[in-house]
BAZA-770612 format. One record per residue (C-alpha): residue number from 0; residue in one letter; x, y, z. Coordinates in Angstrom, 3 decimals, padded with zeros to 6 digits, always signed. Layout:
N
> i / aa / u / v / w
> NUM / A / X / Y / Z
...
//
This chain:
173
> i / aa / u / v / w
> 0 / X / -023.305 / +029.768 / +007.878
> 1 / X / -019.418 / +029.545 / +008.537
> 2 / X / -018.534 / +026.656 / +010.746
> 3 / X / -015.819 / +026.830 / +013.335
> 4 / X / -012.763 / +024.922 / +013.874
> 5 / X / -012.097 / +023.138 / +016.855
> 6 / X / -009.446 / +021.296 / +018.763
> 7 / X / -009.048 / +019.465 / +021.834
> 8 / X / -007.527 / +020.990 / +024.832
> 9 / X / -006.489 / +020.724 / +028.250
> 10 / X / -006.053 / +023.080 / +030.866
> 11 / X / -002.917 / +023.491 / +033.193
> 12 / X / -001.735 / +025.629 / +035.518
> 13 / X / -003.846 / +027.843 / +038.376
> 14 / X / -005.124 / +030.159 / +035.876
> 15 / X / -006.230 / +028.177 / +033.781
> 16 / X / -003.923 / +028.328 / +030.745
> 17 / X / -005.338 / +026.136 / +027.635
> 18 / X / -003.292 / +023.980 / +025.324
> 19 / X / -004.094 / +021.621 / +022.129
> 20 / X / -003.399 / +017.986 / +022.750
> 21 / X / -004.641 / +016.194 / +020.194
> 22 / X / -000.985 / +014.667 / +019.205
> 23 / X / -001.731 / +013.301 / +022.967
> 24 / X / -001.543 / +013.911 / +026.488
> 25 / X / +000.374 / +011.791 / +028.674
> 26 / X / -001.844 / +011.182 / +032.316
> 27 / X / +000.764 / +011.235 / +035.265
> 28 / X / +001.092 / +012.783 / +038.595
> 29 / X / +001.772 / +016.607 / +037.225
> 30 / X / -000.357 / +019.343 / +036.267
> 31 / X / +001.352 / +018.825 / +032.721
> 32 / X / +000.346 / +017.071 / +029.348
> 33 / X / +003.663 / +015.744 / +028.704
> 34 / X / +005.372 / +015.280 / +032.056
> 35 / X / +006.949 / +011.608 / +033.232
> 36 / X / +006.074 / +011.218 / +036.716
> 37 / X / +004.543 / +007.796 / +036.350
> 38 / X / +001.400 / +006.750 / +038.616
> 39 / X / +002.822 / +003.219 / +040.453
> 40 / X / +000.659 / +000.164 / +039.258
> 41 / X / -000.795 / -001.424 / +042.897
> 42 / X / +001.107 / -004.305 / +044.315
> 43 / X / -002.086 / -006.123 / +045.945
> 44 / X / -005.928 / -005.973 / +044.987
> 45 / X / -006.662 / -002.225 / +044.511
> 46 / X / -006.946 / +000.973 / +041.821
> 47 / X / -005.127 / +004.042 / +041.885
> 48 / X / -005.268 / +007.109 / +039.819
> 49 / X / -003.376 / +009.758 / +038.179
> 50 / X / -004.375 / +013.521 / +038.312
> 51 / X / -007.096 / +014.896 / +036.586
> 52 / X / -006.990 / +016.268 / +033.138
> 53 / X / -009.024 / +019.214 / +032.388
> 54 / X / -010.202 / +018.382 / +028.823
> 55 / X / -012.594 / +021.139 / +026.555
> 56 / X / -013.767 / +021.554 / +023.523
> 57 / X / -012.112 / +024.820 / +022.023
> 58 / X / -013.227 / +026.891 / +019.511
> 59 / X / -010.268 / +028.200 / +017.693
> 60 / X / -011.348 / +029.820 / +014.499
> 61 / X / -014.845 / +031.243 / +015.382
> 62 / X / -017.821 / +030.894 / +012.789
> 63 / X / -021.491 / +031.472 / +012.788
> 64 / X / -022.600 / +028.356 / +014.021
> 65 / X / -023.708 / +026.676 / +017.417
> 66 / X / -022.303 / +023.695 / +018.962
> 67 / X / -024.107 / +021.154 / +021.566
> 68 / X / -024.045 / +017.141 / +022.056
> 69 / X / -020.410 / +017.207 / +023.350
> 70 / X / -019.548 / +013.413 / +023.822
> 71 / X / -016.645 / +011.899 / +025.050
> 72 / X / -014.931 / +008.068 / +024.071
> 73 / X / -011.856 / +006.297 / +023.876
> 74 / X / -011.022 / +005.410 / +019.860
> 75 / X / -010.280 / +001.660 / +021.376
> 76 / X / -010.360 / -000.504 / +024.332
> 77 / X / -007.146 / +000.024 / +027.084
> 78 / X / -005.409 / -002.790 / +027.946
> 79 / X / -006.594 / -005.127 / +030.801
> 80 / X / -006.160 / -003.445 / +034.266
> 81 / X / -006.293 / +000.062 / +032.719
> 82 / X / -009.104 / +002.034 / +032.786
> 83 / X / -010.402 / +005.960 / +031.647
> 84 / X / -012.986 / +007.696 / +033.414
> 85 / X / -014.824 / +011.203 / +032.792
> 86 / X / -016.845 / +013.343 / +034.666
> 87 / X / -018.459 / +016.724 / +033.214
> 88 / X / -017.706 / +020.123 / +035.147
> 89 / X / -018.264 / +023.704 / +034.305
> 90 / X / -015.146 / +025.388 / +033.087
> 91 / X / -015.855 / +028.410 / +035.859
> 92 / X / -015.250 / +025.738 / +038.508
> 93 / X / -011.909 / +024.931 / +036.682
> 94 / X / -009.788 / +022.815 / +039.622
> 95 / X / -005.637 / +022.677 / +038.697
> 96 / X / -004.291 / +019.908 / +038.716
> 97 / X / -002.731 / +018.753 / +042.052
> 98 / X / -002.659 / +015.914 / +044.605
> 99 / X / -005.456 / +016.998 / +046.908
> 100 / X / -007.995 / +016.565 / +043.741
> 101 / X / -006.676 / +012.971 / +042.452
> 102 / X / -009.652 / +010.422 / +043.180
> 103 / X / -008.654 / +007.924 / +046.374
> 104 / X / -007.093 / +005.061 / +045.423
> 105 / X / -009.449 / +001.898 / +045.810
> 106 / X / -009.098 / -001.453 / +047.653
> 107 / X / -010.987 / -002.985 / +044.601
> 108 / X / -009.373 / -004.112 / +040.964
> 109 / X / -011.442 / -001.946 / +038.711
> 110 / X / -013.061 / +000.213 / +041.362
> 111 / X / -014.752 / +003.490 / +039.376
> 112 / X / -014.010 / +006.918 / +041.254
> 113 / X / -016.992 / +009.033 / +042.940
> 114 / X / -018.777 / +010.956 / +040.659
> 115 / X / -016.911 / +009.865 / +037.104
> 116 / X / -018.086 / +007.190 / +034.807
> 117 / X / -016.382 / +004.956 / +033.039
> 118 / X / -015.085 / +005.500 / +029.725
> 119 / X / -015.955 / +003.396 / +026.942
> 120 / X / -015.423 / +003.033 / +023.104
> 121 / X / -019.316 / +004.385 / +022.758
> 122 / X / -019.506 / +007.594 / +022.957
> 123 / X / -021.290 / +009.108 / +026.176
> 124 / X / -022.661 / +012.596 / +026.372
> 125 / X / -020.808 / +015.018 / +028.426
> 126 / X / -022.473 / +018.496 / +027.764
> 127 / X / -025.983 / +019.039 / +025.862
> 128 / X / -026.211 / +023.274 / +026.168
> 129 / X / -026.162 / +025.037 / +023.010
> 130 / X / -023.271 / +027.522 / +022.718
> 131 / X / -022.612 / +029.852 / +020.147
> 132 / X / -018.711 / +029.683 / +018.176
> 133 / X / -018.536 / +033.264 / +017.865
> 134 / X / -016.143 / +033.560 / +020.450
> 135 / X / -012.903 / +031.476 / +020.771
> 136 / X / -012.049 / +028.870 / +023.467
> 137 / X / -014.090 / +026.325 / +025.665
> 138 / X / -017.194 / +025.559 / +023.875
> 139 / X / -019.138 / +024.316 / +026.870
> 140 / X / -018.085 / +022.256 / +029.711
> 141 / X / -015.118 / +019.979 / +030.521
> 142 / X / -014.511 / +016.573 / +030.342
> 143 / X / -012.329 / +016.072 / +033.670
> 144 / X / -010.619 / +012.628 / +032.827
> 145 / X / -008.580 / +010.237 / +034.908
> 146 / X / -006.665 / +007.258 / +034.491
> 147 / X / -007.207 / +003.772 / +036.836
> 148 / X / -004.436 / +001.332 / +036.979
> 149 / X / -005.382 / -001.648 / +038.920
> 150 / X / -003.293 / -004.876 / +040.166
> 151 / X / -004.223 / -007.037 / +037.386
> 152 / X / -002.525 / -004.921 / +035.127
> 153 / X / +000.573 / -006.863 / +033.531
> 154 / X / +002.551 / -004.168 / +032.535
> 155 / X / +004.885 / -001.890 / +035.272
> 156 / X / +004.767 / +001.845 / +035.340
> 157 / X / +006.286 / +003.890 / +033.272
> 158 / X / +005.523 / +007.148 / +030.716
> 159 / X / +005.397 / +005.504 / +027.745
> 160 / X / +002.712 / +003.367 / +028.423
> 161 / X / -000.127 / +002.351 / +025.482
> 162 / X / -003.402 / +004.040 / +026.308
> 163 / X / -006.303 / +004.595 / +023.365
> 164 / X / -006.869 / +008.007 / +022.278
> 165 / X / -009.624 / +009.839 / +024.196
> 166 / X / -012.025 / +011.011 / +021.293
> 167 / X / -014.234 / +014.320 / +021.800
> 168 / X / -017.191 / +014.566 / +019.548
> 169 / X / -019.688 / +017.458 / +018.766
> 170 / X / -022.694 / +018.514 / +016.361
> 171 / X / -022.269 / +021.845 / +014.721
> 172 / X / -025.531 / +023.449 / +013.155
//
């Protein structure tokens, strides 16, 4: 049995087109890993959110093995007014990145978007199916991820701002 390697990736653009980001991925108001346009931190009582990142599990040297028991986590806590949240979607209903699919911002300091959960340093499962690494690419489903700045946080806005690095986990057998 030959396993597979795998990286983290996210997808950009309207095709999609996949790229590795585990040196990091900057979340922003762009349909980019690395772009600056910052996401303004509220100036009363409310959350608001930066595009979504498309984040997969990609196979990248194929093996002989099966993957499953995708789980997603942040590697440590975010600092207070920042929050990450996930939601699992199937990489045929891939959405770019754009304005029109950013979650509403919230009247409420750590409001949680409709349909994502919140992110935490215990890793939650995001895809259970069984799929083969014999091909290269998404192994399974996304992670669609988003990034909630609320009024208590202290900090201002900015693209070098601190966030914990979103972990992807998997069992290969």
């Amino acid at each position: 049995m030959a396993a597979a390697v795998c990286q983290g990736q996210l997808a950009t653009g309207a095709s999609p087109t996949w790229a590795n980001v585990e040196s990091g991925c900057k979340y922003n108001l762009a349909d980019s890993a690395t772009s600056t346009t910052s996401i303004a931190v509220p100036t009363a009582t409310g959350t608001v959110f930066s595009w979504i990142k498309n984040l997969v599990l990609a196979v990248t040297t194929t093996g002989t093995t099966t993957i499953n028991n995708r789980k997603i986590s942040m590697g440590s806590s975010p600092a207070t007014g920042l929050q990450l949240f996930w939601k699992q979607l199937a990489v045929a209903s891939y959405a770019q990145s754009a304005s029109g699919n950013r979650p509403a911002s919230s009247g409420s300091n750590g409001a949680t978007p409709a349909g994502y959960t919140l992110m935490t340093t215990t890793a939650s499962l995001y895809d259970n199916t069984s799929v083969a690494t014999s091909g290269s690419g998404p192994n399974g489903d996304m992670a669609v991820a988003v990034l909630g700045i609320d009024f208590s946080y202290a900090g201002g806005p900015g693209s070098a701002i601190a966030l914990p690095n979103v972990v992807l986990t998997y069992d290969e057998f």
